[in-house]
C-alpha positions as CSV (number, residue, x, y, z in Angstrom):
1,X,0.0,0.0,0.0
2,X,1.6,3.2,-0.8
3,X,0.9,6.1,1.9
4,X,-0.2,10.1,1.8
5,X,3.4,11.3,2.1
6,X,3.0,15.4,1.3
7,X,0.7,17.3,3.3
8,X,0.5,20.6,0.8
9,X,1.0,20.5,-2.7
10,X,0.5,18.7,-5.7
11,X,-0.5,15.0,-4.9
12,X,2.6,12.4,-4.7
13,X,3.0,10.0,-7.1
14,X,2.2,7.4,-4.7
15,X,-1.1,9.2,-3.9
16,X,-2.2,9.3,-7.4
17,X,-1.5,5.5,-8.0
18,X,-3.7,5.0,-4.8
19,X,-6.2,7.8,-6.5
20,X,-6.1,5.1,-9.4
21,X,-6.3,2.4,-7.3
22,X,-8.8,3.2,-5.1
23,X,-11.5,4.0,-8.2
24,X,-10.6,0.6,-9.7
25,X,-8.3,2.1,-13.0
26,X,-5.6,0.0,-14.4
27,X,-1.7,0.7,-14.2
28,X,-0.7,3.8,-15.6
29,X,3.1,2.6,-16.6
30,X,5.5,5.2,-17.8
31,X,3.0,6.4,-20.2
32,X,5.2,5.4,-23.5
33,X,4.4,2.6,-25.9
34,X,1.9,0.5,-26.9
35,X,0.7,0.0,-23.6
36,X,-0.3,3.9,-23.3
37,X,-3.9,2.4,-23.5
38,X,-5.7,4.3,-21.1
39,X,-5.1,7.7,-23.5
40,X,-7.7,6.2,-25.1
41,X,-10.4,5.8,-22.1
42,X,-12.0,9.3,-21.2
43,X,-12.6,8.4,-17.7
44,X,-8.9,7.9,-17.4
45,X,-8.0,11.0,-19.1
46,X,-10.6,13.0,-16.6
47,X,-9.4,11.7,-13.7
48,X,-5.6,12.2,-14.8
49,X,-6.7,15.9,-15.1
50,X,-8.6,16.1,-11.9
51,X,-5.5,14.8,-10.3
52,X,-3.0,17.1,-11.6
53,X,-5.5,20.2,-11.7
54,X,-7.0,20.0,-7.9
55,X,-7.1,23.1,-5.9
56,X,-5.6,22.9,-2.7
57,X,-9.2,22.6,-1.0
58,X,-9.9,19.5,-3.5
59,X,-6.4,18.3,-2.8
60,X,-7.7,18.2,1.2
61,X,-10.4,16.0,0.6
62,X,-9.0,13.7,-1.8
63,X,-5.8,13.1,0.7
64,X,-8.9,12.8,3.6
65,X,-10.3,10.1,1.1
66,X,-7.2,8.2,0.8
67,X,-6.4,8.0,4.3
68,X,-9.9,6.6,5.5
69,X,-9.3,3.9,1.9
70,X,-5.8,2.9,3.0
71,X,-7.8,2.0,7.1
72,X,-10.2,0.5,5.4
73,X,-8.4,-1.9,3.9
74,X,-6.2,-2.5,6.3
75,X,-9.2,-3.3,8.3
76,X,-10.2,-5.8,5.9
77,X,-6.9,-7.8,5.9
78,X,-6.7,-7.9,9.6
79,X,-9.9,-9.2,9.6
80,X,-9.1,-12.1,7.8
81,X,-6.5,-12.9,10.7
82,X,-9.7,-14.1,12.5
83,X,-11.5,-16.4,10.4
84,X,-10.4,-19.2,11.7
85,X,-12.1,-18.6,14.8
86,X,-15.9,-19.0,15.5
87,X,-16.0,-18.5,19.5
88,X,-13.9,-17.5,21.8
89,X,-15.6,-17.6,25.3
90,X,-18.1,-15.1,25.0
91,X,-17.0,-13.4,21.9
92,X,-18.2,-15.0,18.7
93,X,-17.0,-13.8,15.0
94,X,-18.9,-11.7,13.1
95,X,-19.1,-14.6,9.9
96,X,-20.0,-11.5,8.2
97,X,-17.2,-9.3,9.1
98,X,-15.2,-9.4,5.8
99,X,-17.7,-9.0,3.6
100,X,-18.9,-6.1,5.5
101,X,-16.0,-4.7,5.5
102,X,-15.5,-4.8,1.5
103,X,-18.9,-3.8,1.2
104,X,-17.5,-0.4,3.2
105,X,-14.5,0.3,1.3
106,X,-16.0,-0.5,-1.9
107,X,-18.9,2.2,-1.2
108,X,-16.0,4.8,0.1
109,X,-14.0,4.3,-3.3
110,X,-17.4,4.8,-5.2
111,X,-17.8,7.8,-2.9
112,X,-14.2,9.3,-4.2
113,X,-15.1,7.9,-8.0
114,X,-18.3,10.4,-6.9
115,X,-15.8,13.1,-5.8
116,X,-13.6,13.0,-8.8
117,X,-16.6,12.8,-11.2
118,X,-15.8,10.3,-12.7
119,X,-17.2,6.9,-13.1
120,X,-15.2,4.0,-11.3
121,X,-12.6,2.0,-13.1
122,X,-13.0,-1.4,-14.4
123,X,-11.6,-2.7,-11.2
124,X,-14.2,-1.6,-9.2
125,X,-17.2,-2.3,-11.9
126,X,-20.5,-0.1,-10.9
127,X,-21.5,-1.7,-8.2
128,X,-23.8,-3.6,-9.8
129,X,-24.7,-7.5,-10.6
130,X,-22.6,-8.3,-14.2
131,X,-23.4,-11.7,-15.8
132,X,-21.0,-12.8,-18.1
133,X,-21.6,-15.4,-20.7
């Protein structure tokens, strides 16, 4: 996981891979080659120039966003530490605890999609059933 390393400022280029990351976009690369697909994707190109364009107020909030993202899924890593247990004297395992937990952070990287205005990333599909034949 990279981490919010600048407080003021133009965002980090670990912040905007987490910016990508978090709304469910593909590796950006170096940007040169055939691989420069996502020149091609609007949505990519938007958020690109959200992210490079953000006031200082914007820059706030997205940095707030990425900070709650990165607990989040920390949470839901450390909660896979307890699956293997179903009680423990009088504490008993949420079953549903993990799925909870993605259902959280997915909703909070839709809510920074929301932010950005832009629509989330193939990664992070629309939140919606898909049935694929």
């Amino acid at each position: 996981m990279s981490g919010t390393t600048s407080i003021t400022g133009p965002l980090s280029d670990s912040e905007r891979v987490d910016c990508r990351r978090f709304c469910g976009y593909e590796l950006y690369g170096n940007g040169a080659g055939a691989n420069a697909g996502y020149r091609y994707f609007t949505a990519y190109g938007t958020l690109e120039y959200r992210l490079t364009n953000a006031s200082d107020a914007e820059l706030t909030v997205i940095r707030t966003y990425l900070s709650t993202l990165q607990q989040l899924e920390t949470a839901i890593i450390t909660a896979a530490a307890n699956l293997d247990t179903a009680s423990a004297a009088v504490w008993v395992r949420n079953p549903n605890e993990v799925a909870d937990r993605q259902r959280l952070f997915a909703y909070q990287r839709r809510q920074l999609c929301g932010f950005l205005g832009i629509p989330p990333g193939a990664g992070l599909g629309d939140g919606g059933s898909r049935i694929v034949m």
